[in-house]
Backbone as CSV, one residue per row, in Angstrom:
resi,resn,N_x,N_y,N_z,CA_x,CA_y,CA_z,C_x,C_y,C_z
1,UNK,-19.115,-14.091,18.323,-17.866,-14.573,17.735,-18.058,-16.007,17.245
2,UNK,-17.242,-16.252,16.186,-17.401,-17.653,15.546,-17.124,-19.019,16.443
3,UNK,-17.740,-19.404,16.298,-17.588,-20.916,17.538,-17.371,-21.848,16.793
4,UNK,-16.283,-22.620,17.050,-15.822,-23.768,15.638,-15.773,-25.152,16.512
5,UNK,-16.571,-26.659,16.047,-16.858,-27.529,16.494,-15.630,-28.489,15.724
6,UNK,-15.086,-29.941,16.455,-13.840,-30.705,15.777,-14.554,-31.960,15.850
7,UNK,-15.324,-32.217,14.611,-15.443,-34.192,14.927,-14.236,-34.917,14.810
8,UNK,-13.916,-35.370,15.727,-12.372,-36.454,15.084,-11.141,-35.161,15.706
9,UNK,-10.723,-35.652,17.132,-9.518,-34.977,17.424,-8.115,-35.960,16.902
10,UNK,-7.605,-35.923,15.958,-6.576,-36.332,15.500,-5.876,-35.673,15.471
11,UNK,-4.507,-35.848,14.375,-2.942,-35.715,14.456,-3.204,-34.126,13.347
12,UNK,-3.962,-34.275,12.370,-4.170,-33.189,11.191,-5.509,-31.817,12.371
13,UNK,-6.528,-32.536,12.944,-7.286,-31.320,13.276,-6.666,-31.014,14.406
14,UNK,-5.468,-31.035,15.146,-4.959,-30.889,16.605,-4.473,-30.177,15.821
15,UNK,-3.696,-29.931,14.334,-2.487,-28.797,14.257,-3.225,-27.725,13.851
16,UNK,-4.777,-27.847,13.463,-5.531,-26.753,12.408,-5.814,-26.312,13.734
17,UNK,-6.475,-26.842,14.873,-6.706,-25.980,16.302,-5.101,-25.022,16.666
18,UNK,-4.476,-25.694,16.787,-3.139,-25.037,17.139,-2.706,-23.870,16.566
19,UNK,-2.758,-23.801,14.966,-2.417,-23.028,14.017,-3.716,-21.821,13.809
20,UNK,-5.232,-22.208,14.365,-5.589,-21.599,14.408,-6.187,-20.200,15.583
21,UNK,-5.420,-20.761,16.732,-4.920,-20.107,18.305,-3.771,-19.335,17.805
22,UNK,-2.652,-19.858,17.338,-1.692,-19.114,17.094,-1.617,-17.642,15.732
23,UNK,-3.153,-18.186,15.329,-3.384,-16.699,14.657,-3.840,-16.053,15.314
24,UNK,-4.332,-15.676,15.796,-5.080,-15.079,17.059,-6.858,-15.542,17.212
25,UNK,-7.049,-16.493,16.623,-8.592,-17.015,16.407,-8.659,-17.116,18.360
26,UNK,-10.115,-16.145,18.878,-10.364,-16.260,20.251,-11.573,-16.719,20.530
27,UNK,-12.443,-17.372,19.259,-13.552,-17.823,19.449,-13.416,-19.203,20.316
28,UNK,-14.773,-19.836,20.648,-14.626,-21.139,21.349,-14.146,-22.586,20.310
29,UNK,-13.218,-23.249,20.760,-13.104,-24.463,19.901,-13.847,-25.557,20.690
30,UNK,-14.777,-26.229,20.277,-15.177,-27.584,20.840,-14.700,-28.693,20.161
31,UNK,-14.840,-29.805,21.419,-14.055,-30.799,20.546,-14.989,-32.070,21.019
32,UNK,-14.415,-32.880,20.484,-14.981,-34.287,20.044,-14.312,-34.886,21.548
33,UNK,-15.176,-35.562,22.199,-15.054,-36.240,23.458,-13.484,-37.647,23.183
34,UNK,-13.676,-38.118,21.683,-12.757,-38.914,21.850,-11.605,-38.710,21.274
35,UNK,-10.282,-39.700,20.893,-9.164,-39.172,21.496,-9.182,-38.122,23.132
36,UNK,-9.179,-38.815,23.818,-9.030,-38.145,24.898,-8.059,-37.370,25.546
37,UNK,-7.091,-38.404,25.935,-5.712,-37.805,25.839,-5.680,-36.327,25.198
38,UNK,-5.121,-36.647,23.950,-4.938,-35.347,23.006,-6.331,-34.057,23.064
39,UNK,-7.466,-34.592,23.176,-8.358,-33.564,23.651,-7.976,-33.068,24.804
40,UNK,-8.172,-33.648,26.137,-7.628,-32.591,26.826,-6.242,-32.006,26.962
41,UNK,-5.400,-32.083,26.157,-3.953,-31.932,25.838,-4.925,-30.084,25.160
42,UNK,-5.568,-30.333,24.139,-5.721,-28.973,23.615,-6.361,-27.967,24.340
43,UNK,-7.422,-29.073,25.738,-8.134,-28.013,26.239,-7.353,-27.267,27.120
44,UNK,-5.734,-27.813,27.730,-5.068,-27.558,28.965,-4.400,-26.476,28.122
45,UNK,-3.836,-27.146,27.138,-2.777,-25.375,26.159,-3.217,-24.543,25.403
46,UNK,-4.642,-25.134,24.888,-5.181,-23.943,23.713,-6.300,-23.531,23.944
47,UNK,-6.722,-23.892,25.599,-7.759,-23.112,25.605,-9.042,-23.911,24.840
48,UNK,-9.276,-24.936,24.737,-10.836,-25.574,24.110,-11.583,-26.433,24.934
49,UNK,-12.594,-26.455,24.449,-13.327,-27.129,25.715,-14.054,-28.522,25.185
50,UNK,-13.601,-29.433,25.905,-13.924,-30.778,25.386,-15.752,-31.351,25.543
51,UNK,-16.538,-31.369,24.995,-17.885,-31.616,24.991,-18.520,-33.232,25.541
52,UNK,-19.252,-33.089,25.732,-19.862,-35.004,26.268,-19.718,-35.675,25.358
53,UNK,-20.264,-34.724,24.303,-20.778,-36.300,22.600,-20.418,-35.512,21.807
54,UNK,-20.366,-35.745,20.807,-20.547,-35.292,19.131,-21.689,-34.531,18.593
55,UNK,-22.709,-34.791,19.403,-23.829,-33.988,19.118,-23.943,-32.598,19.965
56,UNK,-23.285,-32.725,20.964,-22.906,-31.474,21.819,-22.178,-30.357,21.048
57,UNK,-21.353,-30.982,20.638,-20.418,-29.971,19.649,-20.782,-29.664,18.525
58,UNK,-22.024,-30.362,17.578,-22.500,-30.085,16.904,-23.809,-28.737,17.077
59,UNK,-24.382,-28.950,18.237,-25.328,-27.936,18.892,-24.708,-27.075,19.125
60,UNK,-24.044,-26.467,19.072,-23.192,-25.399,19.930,-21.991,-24.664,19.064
61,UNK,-21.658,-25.605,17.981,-20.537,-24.958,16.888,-21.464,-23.936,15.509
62,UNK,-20.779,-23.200,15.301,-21.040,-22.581,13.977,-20.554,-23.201,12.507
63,UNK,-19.778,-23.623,12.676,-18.688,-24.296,11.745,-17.657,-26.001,12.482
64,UNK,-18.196,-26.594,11.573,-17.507,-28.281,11.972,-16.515,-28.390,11.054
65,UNK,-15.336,-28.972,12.002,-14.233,-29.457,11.345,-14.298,-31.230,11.153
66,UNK,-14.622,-31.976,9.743,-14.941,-33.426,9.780,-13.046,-33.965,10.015
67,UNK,-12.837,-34.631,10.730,-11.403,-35.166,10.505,-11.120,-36.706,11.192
68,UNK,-12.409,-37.292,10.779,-12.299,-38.803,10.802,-11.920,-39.435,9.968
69,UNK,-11.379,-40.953,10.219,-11.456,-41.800,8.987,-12.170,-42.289,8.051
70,UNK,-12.050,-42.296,6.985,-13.131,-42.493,6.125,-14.340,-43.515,6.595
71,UNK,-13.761,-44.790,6.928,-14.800,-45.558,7.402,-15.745,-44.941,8.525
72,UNK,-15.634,-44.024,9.339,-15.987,-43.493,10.419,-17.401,-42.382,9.952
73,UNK,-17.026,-42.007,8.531,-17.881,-41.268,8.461,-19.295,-41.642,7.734
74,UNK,-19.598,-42.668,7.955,-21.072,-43.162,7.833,-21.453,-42.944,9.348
75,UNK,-20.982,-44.076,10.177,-21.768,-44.047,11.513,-21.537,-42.918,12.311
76,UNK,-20.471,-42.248,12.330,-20.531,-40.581,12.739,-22.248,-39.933,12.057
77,UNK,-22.131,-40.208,11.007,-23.517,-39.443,10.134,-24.790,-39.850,10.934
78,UNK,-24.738,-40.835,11.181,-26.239,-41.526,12.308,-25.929,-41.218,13.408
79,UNK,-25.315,-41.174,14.105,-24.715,-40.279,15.292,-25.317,-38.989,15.779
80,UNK,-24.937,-38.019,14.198,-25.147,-36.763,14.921,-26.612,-35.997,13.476
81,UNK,-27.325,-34.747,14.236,-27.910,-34.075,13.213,-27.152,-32.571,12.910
82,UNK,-26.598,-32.472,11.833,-26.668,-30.621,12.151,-27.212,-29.855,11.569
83,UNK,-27.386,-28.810,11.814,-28.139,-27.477,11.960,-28.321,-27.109,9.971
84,UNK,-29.270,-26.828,10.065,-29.295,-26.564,8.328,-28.830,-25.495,8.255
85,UNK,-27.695,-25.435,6.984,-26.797,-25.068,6.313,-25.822,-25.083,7.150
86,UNK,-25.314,-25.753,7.981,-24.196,-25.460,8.807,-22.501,-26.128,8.487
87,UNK,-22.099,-24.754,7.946,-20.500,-24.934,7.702,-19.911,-26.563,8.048
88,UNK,-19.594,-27.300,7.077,-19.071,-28.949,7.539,-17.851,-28.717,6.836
89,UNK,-16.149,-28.276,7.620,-14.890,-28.339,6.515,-14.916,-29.801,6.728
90,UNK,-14.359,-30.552,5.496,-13.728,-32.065,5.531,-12.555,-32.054,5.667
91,UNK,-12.032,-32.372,6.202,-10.840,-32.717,5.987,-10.287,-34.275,5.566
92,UNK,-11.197,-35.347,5.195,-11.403,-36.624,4.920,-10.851,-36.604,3.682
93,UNK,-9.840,-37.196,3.501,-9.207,-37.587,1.899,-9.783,-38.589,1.371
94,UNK,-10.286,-37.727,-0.029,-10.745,-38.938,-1.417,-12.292,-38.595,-0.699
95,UNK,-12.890,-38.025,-0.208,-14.520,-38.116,0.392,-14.561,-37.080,-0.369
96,UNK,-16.017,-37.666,-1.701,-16.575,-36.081,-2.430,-17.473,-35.586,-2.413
97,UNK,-17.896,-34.559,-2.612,-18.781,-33.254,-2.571,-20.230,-34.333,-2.105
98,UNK,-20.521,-35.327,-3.070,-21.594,-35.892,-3.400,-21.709,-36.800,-1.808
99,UNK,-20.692,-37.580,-1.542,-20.982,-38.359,-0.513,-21.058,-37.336,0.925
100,UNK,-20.291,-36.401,0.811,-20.443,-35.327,2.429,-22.042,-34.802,2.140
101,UNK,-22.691,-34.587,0.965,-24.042,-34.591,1.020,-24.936,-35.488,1.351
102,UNK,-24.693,-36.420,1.054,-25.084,-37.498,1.383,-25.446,-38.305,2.685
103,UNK,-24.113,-37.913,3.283,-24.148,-38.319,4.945,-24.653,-37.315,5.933
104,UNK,-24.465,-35.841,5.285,-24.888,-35.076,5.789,-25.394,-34.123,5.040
105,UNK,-27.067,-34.294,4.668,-28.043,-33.753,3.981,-28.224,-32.357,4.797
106,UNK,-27.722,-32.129,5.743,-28.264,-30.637,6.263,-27.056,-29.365,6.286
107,UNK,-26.359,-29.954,5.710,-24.990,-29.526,6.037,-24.648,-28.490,4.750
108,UNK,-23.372,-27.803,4.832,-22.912,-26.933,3.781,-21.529,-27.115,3.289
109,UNK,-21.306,-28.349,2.888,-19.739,-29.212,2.580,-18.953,-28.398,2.156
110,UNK,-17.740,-28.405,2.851,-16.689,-27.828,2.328,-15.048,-28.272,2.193
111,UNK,-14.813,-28.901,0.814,-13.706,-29.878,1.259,-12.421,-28.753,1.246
112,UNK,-11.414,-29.404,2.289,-10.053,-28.462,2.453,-8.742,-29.559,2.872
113,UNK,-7.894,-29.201,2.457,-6.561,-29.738,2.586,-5.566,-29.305,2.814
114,UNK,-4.897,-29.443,3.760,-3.178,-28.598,4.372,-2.796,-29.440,4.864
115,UNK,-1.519,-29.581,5.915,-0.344,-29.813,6.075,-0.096,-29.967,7.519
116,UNK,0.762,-30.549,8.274,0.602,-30.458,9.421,1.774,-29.232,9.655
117,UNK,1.991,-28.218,9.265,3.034,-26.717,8.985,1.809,-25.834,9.389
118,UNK,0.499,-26.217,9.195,-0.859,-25.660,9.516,-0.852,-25.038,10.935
119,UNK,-0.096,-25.942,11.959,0.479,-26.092,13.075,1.370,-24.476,13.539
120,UNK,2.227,-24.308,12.324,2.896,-23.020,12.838,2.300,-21.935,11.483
121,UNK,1.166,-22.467,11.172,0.271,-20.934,10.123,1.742,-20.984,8.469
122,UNK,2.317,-22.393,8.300,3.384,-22.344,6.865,2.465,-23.257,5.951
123,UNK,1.309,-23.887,6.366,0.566,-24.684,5.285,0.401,-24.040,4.078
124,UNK,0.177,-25.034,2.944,-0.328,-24.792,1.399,-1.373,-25.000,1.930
125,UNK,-2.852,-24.516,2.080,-4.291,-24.570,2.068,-5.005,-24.384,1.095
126,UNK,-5.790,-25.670,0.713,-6.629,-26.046,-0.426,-7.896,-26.372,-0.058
127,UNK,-8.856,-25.375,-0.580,-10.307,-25.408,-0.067,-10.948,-25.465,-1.596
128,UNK,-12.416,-26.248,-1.555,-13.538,-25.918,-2.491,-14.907,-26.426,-2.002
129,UNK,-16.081,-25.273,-2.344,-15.825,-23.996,-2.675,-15.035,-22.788,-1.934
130,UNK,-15.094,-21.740,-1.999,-14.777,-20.286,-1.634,-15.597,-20.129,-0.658
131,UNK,-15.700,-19.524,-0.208,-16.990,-18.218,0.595,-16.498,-18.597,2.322
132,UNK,-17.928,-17.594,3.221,-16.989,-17.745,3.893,-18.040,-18.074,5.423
133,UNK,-17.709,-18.142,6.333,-16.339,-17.786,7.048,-15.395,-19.324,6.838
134,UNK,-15.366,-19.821,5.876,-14.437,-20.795,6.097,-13.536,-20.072,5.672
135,UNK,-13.389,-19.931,4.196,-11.942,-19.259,3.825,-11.141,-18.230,4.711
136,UNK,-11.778,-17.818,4.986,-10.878,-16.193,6.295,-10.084,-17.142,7.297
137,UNK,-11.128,-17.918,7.720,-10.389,-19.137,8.609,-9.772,-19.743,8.416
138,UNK,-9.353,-20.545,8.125,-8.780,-21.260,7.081,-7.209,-20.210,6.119
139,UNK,-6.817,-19.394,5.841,-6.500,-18.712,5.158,-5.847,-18.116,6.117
140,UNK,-5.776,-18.412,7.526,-5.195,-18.212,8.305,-4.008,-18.882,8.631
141,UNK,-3.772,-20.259,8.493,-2.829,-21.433,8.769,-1.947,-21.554,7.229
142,UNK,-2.097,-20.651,6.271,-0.603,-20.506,5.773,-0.728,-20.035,4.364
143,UNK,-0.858,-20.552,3.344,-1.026,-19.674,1.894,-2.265,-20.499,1.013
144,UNK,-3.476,-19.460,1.451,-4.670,-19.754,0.676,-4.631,-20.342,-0.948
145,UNK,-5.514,-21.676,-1.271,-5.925,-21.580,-2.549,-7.480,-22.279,-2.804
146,UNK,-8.186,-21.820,-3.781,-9.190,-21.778,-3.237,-9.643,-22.195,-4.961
147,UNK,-10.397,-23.302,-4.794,-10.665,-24.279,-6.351,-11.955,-24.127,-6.365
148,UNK,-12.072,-23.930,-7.487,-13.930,-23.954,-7.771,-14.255,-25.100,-8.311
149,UNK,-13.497,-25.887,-9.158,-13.880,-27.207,-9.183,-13.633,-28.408,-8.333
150,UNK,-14.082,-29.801,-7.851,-14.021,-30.386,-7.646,-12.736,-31.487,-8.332
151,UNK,-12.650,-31.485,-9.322,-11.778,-31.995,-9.896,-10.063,-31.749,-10.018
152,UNK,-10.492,-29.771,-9.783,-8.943,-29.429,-9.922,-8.173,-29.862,-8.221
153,UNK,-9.523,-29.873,-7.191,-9.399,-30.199,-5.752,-8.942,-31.686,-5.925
154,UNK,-9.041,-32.719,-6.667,-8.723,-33.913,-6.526,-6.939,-33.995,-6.877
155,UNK,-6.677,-33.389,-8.108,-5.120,-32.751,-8.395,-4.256,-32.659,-7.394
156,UNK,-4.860,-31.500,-6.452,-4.252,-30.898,-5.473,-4.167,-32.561,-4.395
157,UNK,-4.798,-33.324,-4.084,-4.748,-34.367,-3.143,-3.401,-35.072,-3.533
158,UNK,-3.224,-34.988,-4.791,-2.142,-35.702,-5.214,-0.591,-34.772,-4.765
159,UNK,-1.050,-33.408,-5.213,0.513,-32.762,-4.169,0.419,-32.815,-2.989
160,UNK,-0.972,-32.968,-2.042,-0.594,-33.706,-0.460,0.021,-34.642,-0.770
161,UNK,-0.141,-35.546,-1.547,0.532,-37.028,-1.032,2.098,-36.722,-0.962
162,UNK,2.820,-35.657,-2.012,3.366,-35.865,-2.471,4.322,-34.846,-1.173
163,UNK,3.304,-34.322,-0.692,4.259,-33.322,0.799,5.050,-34.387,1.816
164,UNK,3.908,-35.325,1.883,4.474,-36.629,3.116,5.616,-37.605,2.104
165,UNK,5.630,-37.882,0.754,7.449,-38.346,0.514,8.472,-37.761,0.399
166,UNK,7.685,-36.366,0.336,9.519,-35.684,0.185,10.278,-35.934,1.518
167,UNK,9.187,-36.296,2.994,10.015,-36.352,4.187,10.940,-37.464,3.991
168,UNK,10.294,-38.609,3.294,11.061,-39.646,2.817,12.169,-39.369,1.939
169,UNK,12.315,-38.764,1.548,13.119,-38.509,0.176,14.286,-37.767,1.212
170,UNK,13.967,-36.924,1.655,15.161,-35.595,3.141,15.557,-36.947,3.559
171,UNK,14.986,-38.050,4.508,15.789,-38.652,5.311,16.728,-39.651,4.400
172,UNK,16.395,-40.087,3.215,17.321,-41.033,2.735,18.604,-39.966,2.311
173,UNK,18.404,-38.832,1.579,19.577,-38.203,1.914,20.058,-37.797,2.765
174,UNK,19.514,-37.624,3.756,20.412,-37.180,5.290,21.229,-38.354,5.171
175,UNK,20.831,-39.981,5.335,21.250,-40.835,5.800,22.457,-40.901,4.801
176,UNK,22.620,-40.810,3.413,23.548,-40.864,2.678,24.700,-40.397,3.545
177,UNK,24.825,-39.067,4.170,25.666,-38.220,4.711,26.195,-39.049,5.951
178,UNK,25.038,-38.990,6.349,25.965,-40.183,7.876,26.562,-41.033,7.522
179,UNK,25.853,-41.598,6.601,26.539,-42.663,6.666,27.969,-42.658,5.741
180,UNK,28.407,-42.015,5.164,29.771,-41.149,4.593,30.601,-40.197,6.246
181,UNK,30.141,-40.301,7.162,30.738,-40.498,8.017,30.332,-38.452,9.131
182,UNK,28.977,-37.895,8.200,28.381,-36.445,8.830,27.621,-37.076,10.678
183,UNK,27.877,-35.840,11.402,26.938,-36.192,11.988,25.579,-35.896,11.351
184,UNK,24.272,-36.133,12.361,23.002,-35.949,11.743,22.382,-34.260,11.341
185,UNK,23.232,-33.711,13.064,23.129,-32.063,12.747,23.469,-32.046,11.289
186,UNK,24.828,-32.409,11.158,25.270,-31.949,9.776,24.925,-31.796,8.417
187,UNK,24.431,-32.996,8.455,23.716,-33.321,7.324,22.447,-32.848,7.219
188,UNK,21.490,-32.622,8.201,20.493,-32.176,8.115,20.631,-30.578,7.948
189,UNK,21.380,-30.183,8.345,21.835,-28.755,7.388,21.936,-28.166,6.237
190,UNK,22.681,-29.356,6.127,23.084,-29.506,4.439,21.415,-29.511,3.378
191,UNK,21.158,-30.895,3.874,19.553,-30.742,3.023,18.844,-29.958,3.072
192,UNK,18.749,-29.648,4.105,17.929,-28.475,4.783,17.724,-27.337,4.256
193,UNK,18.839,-26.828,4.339,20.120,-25.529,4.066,19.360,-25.727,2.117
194,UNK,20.310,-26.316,1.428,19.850,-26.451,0.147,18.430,-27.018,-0.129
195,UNK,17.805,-27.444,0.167,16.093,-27.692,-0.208,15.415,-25.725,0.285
196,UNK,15.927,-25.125,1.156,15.541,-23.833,1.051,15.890,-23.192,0.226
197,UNK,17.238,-23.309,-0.360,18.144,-22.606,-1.590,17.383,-22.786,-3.014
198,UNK,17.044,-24.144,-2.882,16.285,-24.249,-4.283,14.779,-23.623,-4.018
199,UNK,14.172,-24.011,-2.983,12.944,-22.925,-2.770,12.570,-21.347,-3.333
200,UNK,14.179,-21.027,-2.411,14.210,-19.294,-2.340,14.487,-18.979,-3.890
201,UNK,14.872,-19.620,-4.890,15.349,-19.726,-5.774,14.219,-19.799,-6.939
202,UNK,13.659,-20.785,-6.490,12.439,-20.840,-7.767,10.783,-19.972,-7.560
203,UNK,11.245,-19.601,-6.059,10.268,-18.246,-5.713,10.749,-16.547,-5.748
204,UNK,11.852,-17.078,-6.644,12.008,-15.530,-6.806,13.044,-15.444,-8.181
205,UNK,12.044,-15.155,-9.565,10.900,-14.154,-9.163,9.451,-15.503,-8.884
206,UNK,8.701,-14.739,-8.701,7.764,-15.578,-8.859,7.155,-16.399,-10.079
207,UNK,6.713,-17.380,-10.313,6.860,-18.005,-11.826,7.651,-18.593,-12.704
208,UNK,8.625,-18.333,-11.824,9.817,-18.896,-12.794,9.989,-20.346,-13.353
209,UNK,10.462,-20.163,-14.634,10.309,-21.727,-15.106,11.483,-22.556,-14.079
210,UNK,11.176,-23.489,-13.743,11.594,-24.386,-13.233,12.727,-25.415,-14.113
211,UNK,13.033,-25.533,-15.020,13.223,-26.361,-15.583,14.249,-25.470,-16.297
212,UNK,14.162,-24.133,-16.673,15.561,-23.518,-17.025,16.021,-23.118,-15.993
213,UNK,15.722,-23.192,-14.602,16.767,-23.246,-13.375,17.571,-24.136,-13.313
214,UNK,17.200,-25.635,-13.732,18.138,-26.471,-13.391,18.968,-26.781,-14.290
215,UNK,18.684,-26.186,-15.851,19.519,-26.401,-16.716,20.252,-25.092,-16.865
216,UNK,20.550,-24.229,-15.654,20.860,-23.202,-15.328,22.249,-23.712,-14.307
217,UNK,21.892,-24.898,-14.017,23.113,-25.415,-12.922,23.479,-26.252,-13.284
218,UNK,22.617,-27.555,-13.918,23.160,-28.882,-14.417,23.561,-28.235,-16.225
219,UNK,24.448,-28.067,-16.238,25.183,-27.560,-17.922,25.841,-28.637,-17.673
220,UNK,26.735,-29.203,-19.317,26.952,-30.048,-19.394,28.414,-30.210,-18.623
221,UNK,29.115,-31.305,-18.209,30.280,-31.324,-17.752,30.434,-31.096,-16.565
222,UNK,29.220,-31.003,-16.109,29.134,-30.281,-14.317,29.351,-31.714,-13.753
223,UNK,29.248,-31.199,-12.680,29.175,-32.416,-11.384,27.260,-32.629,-11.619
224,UNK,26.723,-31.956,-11.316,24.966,-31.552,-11.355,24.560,-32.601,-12.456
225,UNK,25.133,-32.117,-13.726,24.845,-33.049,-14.675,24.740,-34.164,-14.365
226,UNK,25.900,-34.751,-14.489,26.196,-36.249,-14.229,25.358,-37.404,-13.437
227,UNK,25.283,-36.233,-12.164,24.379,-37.187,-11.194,22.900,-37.220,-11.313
228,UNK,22.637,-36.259,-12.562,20.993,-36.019,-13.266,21.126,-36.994,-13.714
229,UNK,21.998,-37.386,-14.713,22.430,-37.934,-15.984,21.860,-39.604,-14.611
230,UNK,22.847,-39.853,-14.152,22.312,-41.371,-12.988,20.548,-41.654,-12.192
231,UNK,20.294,-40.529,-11.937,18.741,-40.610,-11.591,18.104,-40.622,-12.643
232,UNK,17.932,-39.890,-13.879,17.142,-39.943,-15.019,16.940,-41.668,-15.252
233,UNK,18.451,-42.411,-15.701,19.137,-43.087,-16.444,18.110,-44.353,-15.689
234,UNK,18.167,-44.214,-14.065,17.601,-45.121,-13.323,15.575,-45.282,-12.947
235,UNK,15.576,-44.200,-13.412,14.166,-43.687,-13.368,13.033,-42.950,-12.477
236,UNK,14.101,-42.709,-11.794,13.778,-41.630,-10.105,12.699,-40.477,-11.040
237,UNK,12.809,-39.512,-12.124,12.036,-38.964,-12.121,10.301,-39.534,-13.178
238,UNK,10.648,-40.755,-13.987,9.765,-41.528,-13.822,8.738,-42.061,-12.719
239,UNK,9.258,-42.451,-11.966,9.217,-43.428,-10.502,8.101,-42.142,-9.376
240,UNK,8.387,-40.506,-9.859,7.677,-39.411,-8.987,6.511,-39.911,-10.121
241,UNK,6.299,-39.774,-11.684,4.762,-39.591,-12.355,4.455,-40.806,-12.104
242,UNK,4.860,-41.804,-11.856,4.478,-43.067,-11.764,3.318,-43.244,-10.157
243,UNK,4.171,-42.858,-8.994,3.423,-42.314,-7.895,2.212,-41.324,-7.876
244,UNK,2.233,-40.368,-8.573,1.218,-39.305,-9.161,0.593,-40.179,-9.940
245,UNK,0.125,-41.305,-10.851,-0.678,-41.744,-11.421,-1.381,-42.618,-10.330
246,UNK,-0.637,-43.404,-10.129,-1.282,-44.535,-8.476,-2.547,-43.669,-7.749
247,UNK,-1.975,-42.296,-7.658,-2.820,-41.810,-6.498,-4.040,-41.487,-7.008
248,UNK,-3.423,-41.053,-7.675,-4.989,-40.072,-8.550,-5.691,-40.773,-9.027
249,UNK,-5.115,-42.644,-9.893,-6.294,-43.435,-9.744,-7.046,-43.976,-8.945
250,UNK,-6.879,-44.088,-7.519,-6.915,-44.811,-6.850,-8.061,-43.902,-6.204
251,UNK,-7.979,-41.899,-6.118,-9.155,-41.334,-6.017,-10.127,-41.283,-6.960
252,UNK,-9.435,-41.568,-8.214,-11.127,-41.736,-8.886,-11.794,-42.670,-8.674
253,UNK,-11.399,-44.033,-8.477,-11.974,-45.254,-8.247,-12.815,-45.168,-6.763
254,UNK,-12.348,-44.581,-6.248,-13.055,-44.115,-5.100,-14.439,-43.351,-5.232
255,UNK,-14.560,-42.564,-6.394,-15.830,-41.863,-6.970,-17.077,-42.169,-7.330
């Protein structure tokens, strides 16, 4: 059975272990001696077994999960050797194809990206290349996509970024509500409630243009309108491509 190794027990590879127990994955997970705490947190509920070193878990895994900080992953690289051709997922944002070769010449790079929803198997999962056993794995923690280029994989980094402001974006409208006098239940219903409505909405059917949905609700004279008519006017949907340019330069410059 597949034996899967974790360099870097953090906040993102604690939910891909989690999410990947809760599919029924019964192979061994090893983990990275540090973060401690939270390592043995996974070995007490999910069943994994925490290793001496990094090189332990490297001897002994079939497949490595990288989920350090970028700076980390040079001297991690002198650290450890692994096994030629041996499965390396990244999970390291903005780290490319060229440099995971680089640090790790024996290795079989495979960059991937999800969500911490990975956690309950609802992630968007973004891998390149294909093949496997990463993808099966992987493809487990919520709705596979799978890029053959490198470039269209850099794209996709930019709708991660863009998963962690919408939380920003939910709480300033929750707070609108309270502070108009909702409790928090309430309001968080409300957003809640409607951010699924527009979901269920633009996933069915599948494909649907987006953009004659909303001019499907915002017609003129509406309430919808109007308050388009104030965000446009102010530059809120500017202000999202404006964020989407930042990022995506900021990974090429990284290249």
């Amino acid at each position: 059975m597949l034996k899967i190794g974790v360099l870097g027990v953090g906040e993102l590879t604690e939910k891909v272990v989690i999410g990947l127990r809760r599919s029924g994955f019964a192979g061994r997970v090893l983990l990275s001696p540090r973060n401690h705490e939270r390592a043995q947190q996974l070995r007490k509920v999910w069943a994994c077994d925490v290793m001496s070193d990094n090189q332990r878990v490297v001897d002994e895994a079939d497949l490595l999960f990288l989920g350090v900080r970028p700076e980390v992953v040079e001297p991690l690289s002198n650290e450890v050797q692994l096994k030629p051709r041996q499965t390396l997922v990244s999970l390291v944002a903005g780290l490319k194809m060229d440099a995971l070769q680089r640090h790790f010449p024996q290795a079989r790079p495979v960059r991937a990206m999800l969500s911490y929803a990975a956690q309950i198997n609802q992630s968007t999962v973004v891998i390149t290349p294909g093949g496997e056993p990463h993808q099966t794995l992987l493809g487990a923690l919520g709705s596979l996509i799978v890029l053959d280029q490198e470039d269209a994989f850099e794209l996709a980094t930019v709708a991660a970024c863009m998963n962690g402001w919408f939380y920003f974006f939910l709480s300033d409208l929750q707070r609108w509500f309270t502070d108009k006098g909702l409790s928090h239940e309430q309001a968080s219903q409300l957003v809640m409630g409607n951010m699924q409505d527009c979901l269920a909405s633009a996933l069915h059917p599948p494909h649907a243009n987006l953009e004659v949905l909303g001019n499907a609700i915002a017609t003129p004279g509406t309430f919808t309108a109007a308050g388009l008519d104030v965000l446009r006017r102010n530059g809120a949907t500017q202000a999202w491509r404006e964020a989407f340019d930042e990022v995506f330069g900021r990974l090429h410059k990284g290249s």
